[in-house]
TORBADREN-172425 format. One record per residue: x, y, z of N, C-alpha, C, CB in turn; residue in three letters. Coordinates in nm, 2 decimals. Each point is the difference from the previous one (the first is absolute). Glycine has a CB too. Example, Ala and Ser with C-alpha at 12.3 -4.5 7.8 and 13.67 -1.06 7.14 Angstrom:
2
{n_c1 1.32 n_c2 -0.57 n_c3 0.78 ca_c1 -0.09 ca_c2 0.12 ca_c3 0.00 c_c1 0.09 c_c2 0.12 c_c3 0.00 cb_c1 -0.19 cb_c2 -0.12 cb_c3 0.12 type ALA} $
{n_c1 0.15 n_c2 0.23 n_c3 -0.19 ca_c1 0.09 ca_c2 0.11 ca_c3 0.00 c_c1 -0.08 c_c2 0.11 c_c3 0.08 cb_c1 0.12 cb_c2 -0.06 cb_c3 -0.22 type SER} $
***
This chain:
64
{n_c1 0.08 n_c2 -0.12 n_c3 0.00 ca_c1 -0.08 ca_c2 0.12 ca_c3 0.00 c_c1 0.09 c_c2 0.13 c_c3 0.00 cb_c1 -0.18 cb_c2 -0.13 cb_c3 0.12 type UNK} $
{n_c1 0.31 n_c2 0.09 n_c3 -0.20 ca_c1 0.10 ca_c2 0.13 ca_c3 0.05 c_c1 -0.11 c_c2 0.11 c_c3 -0.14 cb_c1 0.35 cb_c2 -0.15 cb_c3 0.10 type UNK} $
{n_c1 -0.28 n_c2 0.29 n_c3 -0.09 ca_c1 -0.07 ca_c2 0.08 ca_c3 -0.12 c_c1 0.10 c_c2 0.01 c_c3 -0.10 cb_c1 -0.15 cb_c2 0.16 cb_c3 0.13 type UNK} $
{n_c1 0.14 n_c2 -0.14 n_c3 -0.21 ca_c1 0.06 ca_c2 0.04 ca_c3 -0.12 c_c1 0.12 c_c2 0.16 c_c3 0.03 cb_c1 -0.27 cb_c2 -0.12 cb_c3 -0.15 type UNK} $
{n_c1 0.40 n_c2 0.10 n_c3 0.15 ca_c1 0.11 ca_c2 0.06 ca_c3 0.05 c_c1 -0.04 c_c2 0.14 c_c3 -0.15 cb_c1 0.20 cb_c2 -0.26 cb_c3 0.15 type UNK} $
{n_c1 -0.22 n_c2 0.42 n_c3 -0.12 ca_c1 0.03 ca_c2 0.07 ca_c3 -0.09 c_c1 0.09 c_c2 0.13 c_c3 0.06 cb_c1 -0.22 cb_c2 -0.10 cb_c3 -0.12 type UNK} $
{n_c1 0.31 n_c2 0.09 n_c3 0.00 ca_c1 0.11 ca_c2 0.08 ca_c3 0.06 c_c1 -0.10 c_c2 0.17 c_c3 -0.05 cb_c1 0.28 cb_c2 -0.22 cb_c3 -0.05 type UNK} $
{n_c1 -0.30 n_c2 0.32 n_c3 0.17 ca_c1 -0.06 ca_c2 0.12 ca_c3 -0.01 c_c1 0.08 c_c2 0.10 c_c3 -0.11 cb_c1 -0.09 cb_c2 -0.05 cb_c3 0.25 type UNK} $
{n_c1 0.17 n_c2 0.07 n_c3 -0.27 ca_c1 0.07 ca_c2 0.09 ca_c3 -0.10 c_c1 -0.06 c_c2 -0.09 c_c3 -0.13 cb_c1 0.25 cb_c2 0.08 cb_c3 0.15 type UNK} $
{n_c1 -0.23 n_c2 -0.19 n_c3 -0.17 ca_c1 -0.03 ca_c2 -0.07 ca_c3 -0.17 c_c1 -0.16 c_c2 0.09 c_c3 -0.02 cb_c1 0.14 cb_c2 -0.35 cb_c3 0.02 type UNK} $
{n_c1 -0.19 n_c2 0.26 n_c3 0.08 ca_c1 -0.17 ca_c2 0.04 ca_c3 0.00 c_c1 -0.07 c_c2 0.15 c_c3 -0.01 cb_c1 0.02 cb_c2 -0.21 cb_c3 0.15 type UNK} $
{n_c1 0.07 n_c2 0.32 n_c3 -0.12 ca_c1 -0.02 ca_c2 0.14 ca_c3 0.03 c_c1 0.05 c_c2 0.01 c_c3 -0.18 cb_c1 0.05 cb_c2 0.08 cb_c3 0.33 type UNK} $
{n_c1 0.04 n_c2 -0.11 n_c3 -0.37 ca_c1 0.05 ca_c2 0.02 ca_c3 -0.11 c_c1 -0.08 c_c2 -0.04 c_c3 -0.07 cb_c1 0.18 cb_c2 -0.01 cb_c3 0.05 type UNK} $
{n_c1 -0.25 n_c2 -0.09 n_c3 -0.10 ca_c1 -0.08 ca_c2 -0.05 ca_c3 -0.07 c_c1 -0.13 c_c2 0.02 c_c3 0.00 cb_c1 0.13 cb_c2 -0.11 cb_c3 0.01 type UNK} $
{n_c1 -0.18 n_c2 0.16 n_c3 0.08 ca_c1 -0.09 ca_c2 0.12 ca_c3 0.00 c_c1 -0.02 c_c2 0.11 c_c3 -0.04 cb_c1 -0.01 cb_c2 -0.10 cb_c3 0.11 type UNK} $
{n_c1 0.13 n_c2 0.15 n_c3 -0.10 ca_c1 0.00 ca_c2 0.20 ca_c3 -0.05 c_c1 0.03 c_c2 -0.09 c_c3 -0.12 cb_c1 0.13 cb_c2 0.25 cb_c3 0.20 type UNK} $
{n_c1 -0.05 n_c2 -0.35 n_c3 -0.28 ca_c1 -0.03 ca_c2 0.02 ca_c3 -0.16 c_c1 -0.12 c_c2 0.00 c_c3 -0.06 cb_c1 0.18 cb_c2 -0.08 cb_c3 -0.01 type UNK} $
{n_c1 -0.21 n_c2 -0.04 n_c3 0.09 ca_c1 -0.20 ca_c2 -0.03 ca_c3 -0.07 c_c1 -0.09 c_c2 0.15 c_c3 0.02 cb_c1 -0.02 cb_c2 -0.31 cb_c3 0.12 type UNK} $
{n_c1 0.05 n_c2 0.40 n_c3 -0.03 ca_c1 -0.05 ca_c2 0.10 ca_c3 -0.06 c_c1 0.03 c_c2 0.11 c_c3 -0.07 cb_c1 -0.06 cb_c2 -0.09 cb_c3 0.12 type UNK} $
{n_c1 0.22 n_c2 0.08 n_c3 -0.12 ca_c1 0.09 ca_c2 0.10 ca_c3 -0.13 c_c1 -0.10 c_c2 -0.08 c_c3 -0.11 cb_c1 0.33 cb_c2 0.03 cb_c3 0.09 type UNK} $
{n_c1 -0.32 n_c2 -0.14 n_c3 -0.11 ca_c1 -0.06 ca_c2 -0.07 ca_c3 -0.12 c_c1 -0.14 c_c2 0.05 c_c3 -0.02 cb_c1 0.12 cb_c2 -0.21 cb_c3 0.04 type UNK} $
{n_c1 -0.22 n_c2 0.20 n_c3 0.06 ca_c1 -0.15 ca_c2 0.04 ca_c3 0.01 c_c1 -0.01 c_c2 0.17 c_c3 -0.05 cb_c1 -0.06 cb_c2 -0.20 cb_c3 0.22 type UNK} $
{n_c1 0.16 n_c2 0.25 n_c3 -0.18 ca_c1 0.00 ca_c2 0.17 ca_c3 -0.03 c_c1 0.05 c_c2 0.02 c_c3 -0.13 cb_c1 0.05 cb_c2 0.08 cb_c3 0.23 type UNK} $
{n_c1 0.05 n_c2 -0.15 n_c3 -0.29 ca_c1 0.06 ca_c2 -0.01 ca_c3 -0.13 c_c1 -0.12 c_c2 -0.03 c_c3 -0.14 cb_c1 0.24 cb_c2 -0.09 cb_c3 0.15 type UNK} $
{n_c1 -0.33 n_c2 -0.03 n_c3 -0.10 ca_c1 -0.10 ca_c2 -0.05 ca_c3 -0.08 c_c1 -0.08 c_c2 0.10 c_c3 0.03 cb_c1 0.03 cb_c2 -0.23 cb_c3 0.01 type UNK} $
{n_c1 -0.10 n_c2 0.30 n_c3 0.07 ca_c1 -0.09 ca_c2 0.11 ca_c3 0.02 c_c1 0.07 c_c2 0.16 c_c3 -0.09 cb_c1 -0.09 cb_c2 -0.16 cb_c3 0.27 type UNK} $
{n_c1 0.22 n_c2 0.15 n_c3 -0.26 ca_c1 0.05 ca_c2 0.13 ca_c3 -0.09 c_c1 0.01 c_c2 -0.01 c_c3 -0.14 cb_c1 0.13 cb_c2 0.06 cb_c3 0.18 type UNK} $
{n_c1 -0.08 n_c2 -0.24 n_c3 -0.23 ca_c1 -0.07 ca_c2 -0.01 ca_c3 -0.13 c_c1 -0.13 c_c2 0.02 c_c3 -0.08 cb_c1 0.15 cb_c2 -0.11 cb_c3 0.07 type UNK} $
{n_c1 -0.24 n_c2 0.05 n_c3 0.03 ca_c1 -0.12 ca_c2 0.03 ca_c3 -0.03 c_c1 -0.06 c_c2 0.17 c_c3 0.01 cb_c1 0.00 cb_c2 -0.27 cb_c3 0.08 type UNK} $
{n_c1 0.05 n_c2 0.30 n_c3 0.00 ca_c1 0.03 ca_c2 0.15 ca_c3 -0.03 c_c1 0.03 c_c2 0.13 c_c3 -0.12 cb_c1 0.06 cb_c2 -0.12 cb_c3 0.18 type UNK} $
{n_c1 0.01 n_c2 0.10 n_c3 -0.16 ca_c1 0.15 ca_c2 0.04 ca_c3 -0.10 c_c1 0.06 c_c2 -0.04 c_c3 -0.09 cb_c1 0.05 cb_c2 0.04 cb_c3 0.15 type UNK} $
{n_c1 -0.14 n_c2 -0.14 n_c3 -0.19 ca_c1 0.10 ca_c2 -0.07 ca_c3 -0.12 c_c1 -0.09 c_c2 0.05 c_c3 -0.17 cb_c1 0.09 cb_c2 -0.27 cb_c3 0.20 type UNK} $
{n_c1 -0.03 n_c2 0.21 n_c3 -0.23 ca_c1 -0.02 ca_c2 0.06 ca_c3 -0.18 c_c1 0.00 c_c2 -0.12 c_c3 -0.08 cb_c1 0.15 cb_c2 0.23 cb_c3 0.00 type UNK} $
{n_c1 -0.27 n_c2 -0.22 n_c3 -0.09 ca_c1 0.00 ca_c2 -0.15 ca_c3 -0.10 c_c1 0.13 c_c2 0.04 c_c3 -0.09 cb_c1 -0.30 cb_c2 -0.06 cb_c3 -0.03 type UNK} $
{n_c1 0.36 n_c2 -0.01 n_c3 -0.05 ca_c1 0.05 ca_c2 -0.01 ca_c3 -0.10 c_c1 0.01 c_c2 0.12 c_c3 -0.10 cb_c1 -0.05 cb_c2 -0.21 cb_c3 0.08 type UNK} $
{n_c1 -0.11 n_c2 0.21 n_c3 -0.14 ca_c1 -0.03 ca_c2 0.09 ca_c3 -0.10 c_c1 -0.02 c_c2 0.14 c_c3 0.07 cb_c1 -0.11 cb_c2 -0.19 cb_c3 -0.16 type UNK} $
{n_c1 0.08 n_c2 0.21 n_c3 0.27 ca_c1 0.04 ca_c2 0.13 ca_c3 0.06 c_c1 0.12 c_c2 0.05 c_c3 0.02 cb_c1 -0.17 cb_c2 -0.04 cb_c3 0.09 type UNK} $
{n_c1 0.27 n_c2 -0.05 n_c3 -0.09 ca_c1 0.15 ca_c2 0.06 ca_c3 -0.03 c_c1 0.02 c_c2 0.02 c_c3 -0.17 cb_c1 0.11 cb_c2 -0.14 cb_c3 0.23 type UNK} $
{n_c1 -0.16 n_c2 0.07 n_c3 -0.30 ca_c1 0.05 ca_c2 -0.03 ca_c3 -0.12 c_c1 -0.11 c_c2 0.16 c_c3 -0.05 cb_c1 0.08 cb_c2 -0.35 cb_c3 -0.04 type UNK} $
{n_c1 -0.13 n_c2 0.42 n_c3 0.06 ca_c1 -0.11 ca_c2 0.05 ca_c3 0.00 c_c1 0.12 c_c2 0.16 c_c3 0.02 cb_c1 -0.24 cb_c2 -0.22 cb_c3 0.10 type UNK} $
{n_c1 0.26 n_c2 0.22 n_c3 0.01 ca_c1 0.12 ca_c2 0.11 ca_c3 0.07 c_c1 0.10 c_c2 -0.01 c_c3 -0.10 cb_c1 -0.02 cb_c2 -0.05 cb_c3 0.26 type UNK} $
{n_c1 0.03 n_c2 -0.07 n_c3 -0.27 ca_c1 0.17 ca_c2 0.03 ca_c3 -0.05 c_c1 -0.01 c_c2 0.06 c_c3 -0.14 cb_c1 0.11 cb_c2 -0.22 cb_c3 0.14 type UNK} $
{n_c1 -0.20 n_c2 0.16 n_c3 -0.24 ca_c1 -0.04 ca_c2 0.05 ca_c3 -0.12 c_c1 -0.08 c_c2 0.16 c_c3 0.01 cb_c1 -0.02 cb_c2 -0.28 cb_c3 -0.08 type UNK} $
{n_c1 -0.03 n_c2 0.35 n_c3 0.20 ca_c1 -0.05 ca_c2 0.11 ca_c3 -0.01 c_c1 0.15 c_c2 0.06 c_c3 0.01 cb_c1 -0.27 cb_c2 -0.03 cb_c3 0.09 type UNK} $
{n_c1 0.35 n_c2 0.01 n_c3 0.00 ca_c1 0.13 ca_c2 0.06 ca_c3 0.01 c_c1 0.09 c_c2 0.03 c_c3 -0.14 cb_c1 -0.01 cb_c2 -0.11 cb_c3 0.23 type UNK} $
{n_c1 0.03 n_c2 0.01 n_c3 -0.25 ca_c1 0.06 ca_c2 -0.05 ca_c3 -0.19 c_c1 -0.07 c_c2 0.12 c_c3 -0.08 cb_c1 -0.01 cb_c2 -0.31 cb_c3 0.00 type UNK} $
{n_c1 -0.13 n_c2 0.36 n_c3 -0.01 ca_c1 -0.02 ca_c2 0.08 ca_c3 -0.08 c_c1 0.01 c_c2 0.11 c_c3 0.04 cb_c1 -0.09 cb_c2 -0.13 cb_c3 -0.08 type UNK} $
{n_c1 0.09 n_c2 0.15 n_c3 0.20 ca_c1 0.01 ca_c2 0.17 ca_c3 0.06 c_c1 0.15 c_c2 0.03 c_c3 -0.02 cb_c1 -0.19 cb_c2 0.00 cb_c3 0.21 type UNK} $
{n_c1 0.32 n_c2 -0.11 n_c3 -0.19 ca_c1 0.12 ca_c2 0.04 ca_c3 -0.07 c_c1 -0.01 c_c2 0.02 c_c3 -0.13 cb_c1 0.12 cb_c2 -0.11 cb_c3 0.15 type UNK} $
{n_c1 -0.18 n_c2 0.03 n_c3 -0.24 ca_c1 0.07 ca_c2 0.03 ca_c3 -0.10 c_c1 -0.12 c_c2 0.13 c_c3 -0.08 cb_c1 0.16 cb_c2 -0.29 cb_c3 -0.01 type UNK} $
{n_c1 -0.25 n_c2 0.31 n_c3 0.08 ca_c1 -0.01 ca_c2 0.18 ca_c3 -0.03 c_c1 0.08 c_c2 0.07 c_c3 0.03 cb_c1 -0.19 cb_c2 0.01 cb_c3 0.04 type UNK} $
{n_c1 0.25 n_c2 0.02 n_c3 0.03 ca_c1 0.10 ca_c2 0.05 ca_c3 0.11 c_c1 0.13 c_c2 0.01 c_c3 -0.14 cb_c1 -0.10 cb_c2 -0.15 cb_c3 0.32 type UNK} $
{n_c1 0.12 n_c2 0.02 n_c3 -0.33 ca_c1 0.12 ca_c2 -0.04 ca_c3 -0.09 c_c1 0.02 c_c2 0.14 c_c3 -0.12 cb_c1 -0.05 cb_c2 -0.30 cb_c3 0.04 type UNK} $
{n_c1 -0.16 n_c2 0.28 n_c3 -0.15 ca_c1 0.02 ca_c2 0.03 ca_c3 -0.11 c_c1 0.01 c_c2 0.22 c_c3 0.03 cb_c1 -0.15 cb_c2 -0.31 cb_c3 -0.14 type UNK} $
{n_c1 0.11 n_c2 0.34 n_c3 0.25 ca_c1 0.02 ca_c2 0.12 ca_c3 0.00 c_c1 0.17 c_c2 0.07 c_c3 0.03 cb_c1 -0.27 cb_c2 -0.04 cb_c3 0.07 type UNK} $
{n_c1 0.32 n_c2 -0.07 n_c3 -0.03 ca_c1 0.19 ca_c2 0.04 ca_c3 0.04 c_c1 0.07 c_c2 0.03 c_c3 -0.12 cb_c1 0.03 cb_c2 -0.16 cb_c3 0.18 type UNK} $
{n_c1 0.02 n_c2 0.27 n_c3 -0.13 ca_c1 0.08 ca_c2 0.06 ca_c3 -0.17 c_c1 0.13 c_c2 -0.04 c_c3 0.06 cb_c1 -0.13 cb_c2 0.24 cb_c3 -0.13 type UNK} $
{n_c1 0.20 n_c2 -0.32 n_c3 0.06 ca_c1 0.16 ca_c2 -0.07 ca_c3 -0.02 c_c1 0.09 c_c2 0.13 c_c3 -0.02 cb_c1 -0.07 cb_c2 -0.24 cb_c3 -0.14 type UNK} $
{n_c1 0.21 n_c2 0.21 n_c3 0.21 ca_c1 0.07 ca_c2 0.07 ca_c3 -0.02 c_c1 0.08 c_c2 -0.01 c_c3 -0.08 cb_c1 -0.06 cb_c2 0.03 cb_c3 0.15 type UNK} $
{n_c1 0.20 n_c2 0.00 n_c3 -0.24 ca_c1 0.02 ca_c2 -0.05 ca_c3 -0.08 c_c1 0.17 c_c2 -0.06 c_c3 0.07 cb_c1 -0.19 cb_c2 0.17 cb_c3 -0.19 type UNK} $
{n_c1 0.24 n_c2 -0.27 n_c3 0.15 ca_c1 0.10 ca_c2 -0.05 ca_c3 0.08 c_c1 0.14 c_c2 0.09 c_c3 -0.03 cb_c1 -0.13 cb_c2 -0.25 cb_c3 -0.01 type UNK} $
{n_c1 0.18 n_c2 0.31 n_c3 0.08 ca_c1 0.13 ca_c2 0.07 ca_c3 -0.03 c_c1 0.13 c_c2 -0.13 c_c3 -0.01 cb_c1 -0.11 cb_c2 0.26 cb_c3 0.15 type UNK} $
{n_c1 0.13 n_c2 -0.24 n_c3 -0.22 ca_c1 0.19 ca_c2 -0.11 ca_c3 0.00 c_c1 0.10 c_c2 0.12 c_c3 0.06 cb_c1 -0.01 cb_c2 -0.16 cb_c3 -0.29 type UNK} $
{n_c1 0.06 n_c2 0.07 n_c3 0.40 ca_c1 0.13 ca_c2 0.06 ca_c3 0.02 c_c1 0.13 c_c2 -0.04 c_c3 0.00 cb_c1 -0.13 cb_c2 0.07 cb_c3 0.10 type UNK} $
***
């Protein structure tokens, strides 16, 4: 009828991760972004440079 021996440090430890974990899964579900919402960003960015691009007047390269 002895109990089951748990060392307190392992067990304290393994608890604050399972809820690092539970907070991590709750900030994904949060905060996170499908796929096409990045691909979405990233192609609105792409076109706002290269407006940006066609208005830049070039300088002309000097040789020295």
């Amino acid at each position: 009828m002895a109990a089951e021996i748990v060392n307190l440090k392992q067990f304290r430890k393994k608890q604050a991760r399972s809820e690092k974990d539970k907070q991590a899964e709750q900030n994904r579900i949060s905060f996170g972004r499908t796929k096409s919402e990045k691909q979405l960003t990233t192609k609105l960015n792409e076109k706002a440079q290269k407006s940006l691009d066609q208005g830049r007047i070039e300088q002309p390269k000097v040789d020295e």
